[in-house]
C-alpha positions as a Markdown table, in Angstrom:
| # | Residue | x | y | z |
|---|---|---|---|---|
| 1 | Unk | 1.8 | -10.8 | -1.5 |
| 2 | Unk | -0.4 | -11.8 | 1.3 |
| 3 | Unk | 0.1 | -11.1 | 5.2 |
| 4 | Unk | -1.3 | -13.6 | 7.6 |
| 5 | Unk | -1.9 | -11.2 | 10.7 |
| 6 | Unk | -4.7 | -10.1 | 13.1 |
| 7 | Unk | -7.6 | -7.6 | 12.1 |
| 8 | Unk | -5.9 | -5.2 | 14.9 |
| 9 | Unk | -2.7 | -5.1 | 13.1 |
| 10 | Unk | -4.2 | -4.7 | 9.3 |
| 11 | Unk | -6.4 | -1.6 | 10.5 |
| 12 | Unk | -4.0 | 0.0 | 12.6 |
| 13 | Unk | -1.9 | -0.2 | 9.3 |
| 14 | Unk | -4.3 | 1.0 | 7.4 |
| 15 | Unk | -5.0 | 3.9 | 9.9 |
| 16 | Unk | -1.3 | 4.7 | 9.9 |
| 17 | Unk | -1.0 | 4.7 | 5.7 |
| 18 | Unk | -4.0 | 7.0 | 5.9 |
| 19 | Unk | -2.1 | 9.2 | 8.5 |
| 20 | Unk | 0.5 | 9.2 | 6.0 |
| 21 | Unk | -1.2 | 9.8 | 3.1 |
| 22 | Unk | -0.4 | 6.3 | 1.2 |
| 23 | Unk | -1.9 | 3.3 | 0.6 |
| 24 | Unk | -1.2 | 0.2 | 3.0 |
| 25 | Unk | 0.7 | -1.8 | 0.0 |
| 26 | Unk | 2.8 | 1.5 | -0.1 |
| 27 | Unk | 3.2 | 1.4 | 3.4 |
| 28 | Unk | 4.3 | -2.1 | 3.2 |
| 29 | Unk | 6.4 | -2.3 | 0.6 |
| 30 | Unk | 8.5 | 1.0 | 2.2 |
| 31 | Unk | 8.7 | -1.3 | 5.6 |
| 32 | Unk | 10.2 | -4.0 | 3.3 |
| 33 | Unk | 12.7 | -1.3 | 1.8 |
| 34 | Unk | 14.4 | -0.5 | 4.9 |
| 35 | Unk | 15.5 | -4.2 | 5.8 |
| 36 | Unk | 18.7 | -3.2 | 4.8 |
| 37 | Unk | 18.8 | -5.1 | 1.6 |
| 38 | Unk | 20.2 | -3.0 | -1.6 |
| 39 | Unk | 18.6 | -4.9 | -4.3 |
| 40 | Unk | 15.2 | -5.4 | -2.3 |
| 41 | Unk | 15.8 | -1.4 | -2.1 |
| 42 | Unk | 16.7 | -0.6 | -5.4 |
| 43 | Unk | 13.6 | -3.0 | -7.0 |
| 44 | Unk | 10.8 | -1.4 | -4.4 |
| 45 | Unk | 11.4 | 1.9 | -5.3 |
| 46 | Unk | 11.8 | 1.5 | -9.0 |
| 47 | Unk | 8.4 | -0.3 | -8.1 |
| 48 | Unk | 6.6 | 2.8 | -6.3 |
| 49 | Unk | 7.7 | 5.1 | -8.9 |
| 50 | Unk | 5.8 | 2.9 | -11.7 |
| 51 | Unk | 2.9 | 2.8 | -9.5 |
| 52 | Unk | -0.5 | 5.5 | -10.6 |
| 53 | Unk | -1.9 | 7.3 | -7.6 |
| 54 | Unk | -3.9 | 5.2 | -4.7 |
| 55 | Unk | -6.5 | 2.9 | -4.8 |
| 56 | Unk | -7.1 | -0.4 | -6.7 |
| 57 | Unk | -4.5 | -1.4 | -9.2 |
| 58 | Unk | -5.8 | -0.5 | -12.9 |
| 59 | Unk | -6.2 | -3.8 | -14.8 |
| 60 | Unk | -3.7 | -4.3 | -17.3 |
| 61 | Unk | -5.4 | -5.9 | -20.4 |
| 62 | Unk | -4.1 | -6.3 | -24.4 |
| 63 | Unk | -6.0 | -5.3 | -27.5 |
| 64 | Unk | -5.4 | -7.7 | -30.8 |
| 65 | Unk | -5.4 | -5.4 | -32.8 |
């Protein structure tokens, strides 16, 4: 998902994840929880509990084996 929006806006988001100890898609994605929506609800926080620590997302890649 991408967010059209001005540098001010993306750091002071960022600055505000950091303040809360999580990441900015974490941030986000808790924003988008609160809509009001119970299936957006119930689908973002099956997400953040699947979700490692911080940081970049690991890369997901299959062994043939």
């Amino acid at each position: 998902m991408q967010i059209d929006t001005s540098k001010a806006v993306r750091n002071r988001a960022k600055a505000v994840a950091y303040g809360q100890g999580i990441s900015l898609t974490e941030l986000v994605l808790k924003a988008l929880a609160a809509v009001g929506d119970k299936e957006l609800k119930a689908l973002i926080e099956k997400d953040l509990e699947e979700r490692g620590g911080r940081g970049r997302p690991q890369q997901h890649t299959t062994k043939n084996d």
